[in-house]
C-alpha positions in Angstrom: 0.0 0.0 0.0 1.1 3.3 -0.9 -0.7 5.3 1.6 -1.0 6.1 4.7 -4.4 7.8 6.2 -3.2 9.8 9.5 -5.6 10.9 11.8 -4.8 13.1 14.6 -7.0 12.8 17.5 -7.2 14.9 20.9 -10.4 14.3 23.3 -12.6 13.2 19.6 -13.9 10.0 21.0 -17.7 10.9 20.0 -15.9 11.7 16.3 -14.0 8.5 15.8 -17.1 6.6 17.2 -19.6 8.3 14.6 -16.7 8.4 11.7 -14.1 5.8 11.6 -15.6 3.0 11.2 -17.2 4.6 7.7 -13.3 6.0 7.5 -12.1 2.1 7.6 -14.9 0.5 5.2 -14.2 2.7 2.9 -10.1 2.6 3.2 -8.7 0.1 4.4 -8.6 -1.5 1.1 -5.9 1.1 0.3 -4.6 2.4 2.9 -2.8 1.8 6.3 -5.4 3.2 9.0 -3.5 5.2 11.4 -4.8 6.9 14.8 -2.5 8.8 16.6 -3.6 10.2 19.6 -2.3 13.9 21.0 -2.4 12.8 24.9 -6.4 12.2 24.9 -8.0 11.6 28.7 -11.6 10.8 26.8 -11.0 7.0 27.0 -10.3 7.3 22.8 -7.2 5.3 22.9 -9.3 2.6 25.0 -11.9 2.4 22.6 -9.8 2.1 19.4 -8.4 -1.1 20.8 -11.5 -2.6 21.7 -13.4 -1.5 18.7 -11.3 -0.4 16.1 -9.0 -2.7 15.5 -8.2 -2.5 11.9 -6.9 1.5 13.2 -3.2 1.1 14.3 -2.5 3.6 17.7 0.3 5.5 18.0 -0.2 6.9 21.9 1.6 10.7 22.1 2.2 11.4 25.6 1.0 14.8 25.7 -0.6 17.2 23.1 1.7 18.7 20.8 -1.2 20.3 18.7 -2.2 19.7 15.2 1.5 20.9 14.0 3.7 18.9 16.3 1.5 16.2 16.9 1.6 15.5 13.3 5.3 16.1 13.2 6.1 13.1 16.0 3.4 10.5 14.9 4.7 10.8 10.9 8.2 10.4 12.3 7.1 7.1 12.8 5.0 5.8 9.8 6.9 4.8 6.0 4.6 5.2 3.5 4.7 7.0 -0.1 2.1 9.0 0.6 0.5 10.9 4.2 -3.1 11.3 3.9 -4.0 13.4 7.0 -7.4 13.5 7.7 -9.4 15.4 10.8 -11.8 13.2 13.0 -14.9 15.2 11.9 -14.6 14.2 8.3 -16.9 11.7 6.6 -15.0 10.0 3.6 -17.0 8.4 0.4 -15.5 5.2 -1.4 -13.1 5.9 -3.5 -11.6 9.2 -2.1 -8.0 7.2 -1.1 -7.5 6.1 -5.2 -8.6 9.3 -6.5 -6.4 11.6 -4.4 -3.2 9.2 -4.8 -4.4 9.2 -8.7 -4.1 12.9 -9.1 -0.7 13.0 -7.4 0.6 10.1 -9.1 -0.4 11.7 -12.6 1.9 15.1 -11.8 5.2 13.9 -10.3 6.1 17.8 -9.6 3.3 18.2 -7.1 3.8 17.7 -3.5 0.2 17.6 -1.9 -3.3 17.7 -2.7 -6.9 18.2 -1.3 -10.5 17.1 -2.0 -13.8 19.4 -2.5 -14.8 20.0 0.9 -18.7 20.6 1.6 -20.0 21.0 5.3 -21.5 18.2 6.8 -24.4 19.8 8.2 -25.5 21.6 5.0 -24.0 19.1 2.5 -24.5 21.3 -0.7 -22.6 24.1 0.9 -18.6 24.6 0.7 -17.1 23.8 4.4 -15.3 26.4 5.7 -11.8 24.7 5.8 -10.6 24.7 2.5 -13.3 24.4 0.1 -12.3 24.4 -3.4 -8.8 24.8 -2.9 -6.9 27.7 -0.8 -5.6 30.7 -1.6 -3.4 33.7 -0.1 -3.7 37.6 -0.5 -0.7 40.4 -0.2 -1.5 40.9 3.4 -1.6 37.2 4.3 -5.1 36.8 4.9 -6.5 33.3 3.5 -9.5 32.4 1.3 -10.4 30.1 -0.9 -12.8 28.9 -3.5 -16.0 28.6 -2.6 -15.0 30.7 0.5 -14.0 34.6 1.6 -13.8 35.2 4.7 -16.9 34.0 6.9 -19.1 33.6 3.4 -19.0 30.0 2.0 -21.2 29.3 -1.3 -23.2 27.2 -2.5 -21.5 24.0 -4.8 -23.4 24.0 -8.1 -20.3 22.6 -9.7 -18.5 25.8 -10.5 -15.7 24.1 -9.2 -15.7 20.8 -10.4 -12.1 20.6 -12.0 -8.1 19.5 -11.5 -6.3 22.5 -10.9 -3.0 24.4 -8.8 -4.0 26.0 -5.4 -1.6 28.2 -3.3 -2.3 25.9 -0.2 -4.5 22.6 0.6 -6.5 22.2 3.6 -4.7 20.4 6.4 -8.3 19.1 7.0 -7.7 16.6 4.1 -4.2 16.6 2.6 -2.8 14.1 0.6 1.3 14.3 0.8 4.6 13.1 -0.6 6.1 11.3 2.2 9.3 12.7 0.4 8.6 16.6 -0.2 6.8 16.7 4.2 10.4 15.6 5.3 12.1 17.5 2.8 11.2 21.2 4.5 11.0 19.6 7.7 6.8 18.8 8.6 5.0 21.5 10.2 6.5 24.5 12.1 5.6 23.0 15.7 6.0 26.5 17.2 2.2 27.3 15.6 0.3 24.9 17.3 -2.5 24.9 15.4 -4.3 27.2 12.5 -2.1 28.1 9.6 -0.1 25.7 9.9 -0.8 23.9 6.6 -0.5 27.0 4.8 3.2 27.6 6.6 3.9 24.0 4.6 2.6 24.9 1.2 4.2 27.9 1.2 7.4 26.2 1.9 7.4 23.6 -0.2 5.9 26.1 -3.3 9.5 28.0 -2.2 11.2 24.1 -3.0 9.3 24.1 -6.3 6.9 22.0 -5.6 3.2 22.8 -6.8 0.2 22.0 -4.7 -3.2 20.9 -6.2 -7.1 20.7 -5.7 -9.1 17.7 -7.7 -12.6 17.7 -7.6 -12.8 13.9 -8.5 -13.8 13.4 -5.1 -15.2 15.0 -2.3 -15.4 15.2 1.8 -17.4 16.1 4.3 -16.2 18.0 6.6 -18.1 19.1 10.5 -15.4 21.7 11.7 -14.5 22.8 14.7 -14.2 19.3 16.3 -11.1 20.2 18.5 -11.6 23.9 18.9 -15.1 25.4 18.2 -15.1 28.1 15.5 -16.5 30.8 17.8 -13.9 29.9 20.2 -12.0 33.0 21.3 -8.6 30.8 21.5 -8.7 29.8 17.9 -9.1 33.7 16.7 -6.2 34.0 18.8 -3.9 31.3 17.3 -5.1 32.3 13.5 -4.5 36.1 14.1 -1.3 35.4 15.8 -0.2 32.6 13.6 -1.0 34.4 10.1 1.2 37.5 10.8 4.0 34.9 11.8 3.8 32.7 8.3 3.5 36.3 6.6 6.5 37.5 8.4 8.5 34.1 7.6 7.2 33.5 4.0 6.3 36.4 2.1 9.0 37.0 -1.1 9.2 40.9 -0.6 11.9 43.4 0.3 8.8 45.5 2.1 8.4 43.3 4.6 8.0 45.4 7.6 5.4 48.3 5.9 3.8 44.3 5.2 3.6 43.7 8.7 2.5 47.4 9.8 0.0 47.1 7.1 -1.3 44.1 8.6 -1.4 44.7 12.1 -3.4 48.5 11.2 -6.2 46.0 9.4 -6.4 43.2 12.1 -6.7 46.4 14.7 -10.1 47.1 12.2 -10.9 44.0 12.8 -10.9 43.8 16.5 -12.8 47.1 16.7 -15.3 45.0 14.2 -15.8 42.6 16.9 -16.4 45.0 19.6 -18.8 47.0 18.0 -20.9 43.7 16.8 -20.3 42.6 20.9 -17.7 40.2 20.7 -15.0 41.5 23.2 -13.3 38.3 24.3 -12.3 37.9 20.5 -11.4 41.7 20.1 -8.9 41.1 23.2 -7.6 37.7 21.6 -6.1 39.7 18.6 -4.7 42.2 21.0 -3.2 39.3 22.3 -2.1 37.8 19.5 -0.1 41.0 18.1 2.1 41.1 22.0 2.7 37.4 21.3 3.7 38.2 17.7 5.9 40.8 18.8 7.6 38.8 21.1 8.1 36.7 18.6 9.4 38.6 15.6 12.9 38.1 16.0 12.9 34.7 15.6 10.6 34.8 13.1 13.3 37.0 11.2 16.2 34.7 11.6 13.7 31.7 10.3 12.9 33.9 7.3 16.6 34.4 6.1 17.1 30.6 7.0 14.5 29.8 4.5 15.4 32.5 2.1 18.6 30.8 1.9 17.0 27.3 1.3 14.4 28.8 -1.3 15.0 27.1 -5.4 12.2 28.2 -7.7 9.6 29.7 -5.6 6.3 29.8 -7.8 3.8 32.3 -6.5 1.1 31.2 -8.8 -2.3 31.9 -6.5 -0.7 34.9 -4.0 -3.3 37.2 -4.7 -2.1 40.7 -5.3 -4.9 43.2 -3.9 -6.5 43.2 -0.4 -9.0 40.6 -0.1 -10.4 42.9 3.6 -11.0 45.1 0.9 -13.0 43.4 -1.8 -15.0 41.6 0.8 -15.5 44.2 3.0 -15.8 47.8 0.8 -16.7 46.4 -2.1 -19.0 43.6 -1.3 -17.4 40.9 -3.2 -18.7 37.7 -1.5 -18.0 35.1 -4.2 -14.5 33.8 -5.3 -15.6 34.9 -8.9 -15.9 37.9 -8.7 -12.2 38.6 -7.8 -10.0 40.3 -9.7 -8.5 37.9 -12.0 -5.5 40.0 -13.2 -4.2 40.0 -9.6 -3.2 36.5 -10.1 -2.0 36.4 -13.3 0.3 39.6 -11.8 1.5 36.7 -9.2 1.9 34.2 -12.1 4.3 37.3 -14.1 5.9 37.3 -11.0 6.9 33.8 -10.5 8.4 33.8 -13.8 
């Protein structure tokens, strides 16, 4: 088997109860079925054993988050591919062949996702990742099918193979070869972003990273850490100005990070004036952390500037996407302004 389906689980239990067993009908034809557990005290590890059998357990002491929890479970699995998949997913047949298909068939491309569509309203594009992710100039994320806290509906307008700037760490498919290659995930995030810290790096390698619509997930979200949970604005504010700091290809990278700060302070007044104060005070929180953090995150950026081959910024979108959403009401993916990524293809060149 070329294949290895990852899951990472911390405290899921009522997840793998309602979901694996689908997960393993439907791959274990295929695939190694792999369960490793970030420190759980919910009885999962228990269960798996007596009920899940067909699931090999790697136990992690304690949790090391999405990024290093990841990082020490795949230290200790050989397979071609990684296919790391959340808990809350529900998998159809088929969806182990037709993401190892689409990697196999473009040797130059180091991961891959799925169409994911919410579980709860299963016509509707889920939140994390969609049609495929991409990035804008001020390191905010979208994606297709997504901008910001508007997902659309699927009427096929994204049924097709094509290059994304990142892949959902919901449901990536990986080379083995090209996640050791720059190293896994940057442990120090935690969780949120971190997936899009990995593309990024391995686009910088050369490596190009891929949606196919052949198949599709579905996808609950927020199965660790609720979506209106104040922590996770934290770790996604704090976490995006540190991959923009470390990644971004641009001599202007402190006006990049002023810039960026002045528009997350819009958005914190945003959520005080709509009554959401805990979150206002988590990106407050977020910038001190950053802060503190900024000179490391300088030395990691000339260490990876000095790694870098034939960085392809095919996807970086080259406008503010706060500003299309926002001002000018774009709320669909279509509707952005096209020539801002073909100026990030010129670039690339």
């Amino acid at each position: 088997m070329h294949t290895a389906v990852v899951i990472l689980n911390w405290n899921g239990l009522p997840w793998l109860q309602r979901f694996l067993p689908q997960l393993i009908t439907h791959s274990a034809a295929h695939a190694r079925i792999i369960v490793a557990d970030n420190g759980s005290t919910d009885g999962s590890v228990d269960w798996l054993r007596q009920h899940a059998p067909a699931a090999e357990v790697i136990q992690l002491k304690e949790n090391l988050g999405f990024a290093g929890g990841y990082n020490a479970a795949l230290e200790q699995v050989q397979a071609k591919y990684f296919l790391l998949v959340n808990s809350d997913v529900e998998v159809p047949p088929g969806w182990v062949t037709a993401l190892e298909a689409h990697l196999e068939a473009r040797p130059d491309m180091a991961a891959c996702q799925p169409k994911m569509l919410s579980f709860h309203h299963r016509t509707r594009f889920e939140h994390a990742g969609a049609a495929g992710g991409f990035i804008d100039r001020n390191g905010y994320p979208f994606c297709r099918g997504r901008i910001f806290d508007i997902t659309e509906e699927d009427h096929g307008q994204y049924d097709d193979d094509r290059d994304v700037f990142w892949a959902t760490g919901a449901c990536l498919m990986i080379r083995s070869d090209a996640f050791r290659q720059v190293g896994g995930f940057d442990a120090s995030l935690f969780a949120h972003m971190e997936e899009i810290d990995l593309c990024w790096s391995l686009r910088r390698r050369g490596w190009r990273i891929g949606y196919t619509s052949a198949t599709a997930v579905y996808h609950v979200g927020g199965g660790a850490l609720a979506y209106g949970d104040p922590r996770k604005t934290f770790l996604n504010f704090r976490n995006s100005l540190a991959v923009l700091t470390k990644q971004l290809h641009s001599r202007w990278i402190y006006y990049r990070i002023l810039h960026r700060i002045l528009l997350d302070l819009f958005a914190s007044a945003k959520f005080t004036l709509e009554g959401h104060g805990a979150h206002a005070r988590q990106v407050l929180r977020a910038h001190a952390h950053f802060l503190r953090w900024l000179p490391h995150l300088l030395r990691e950026r000339r260490r990876l500037q000095r790694l870098e081959e034939r960085p392809d910024l095919t996807g970086m979108y080259h406008r503010s996407i706060a500003y299309d959403r926002y001002i000018l009401g774009w709320r669909r993916f279509t509707q952005l302004d096209r020539a801002a990524f073909d100026q990030a293809r010129r670039r690339s060149k």
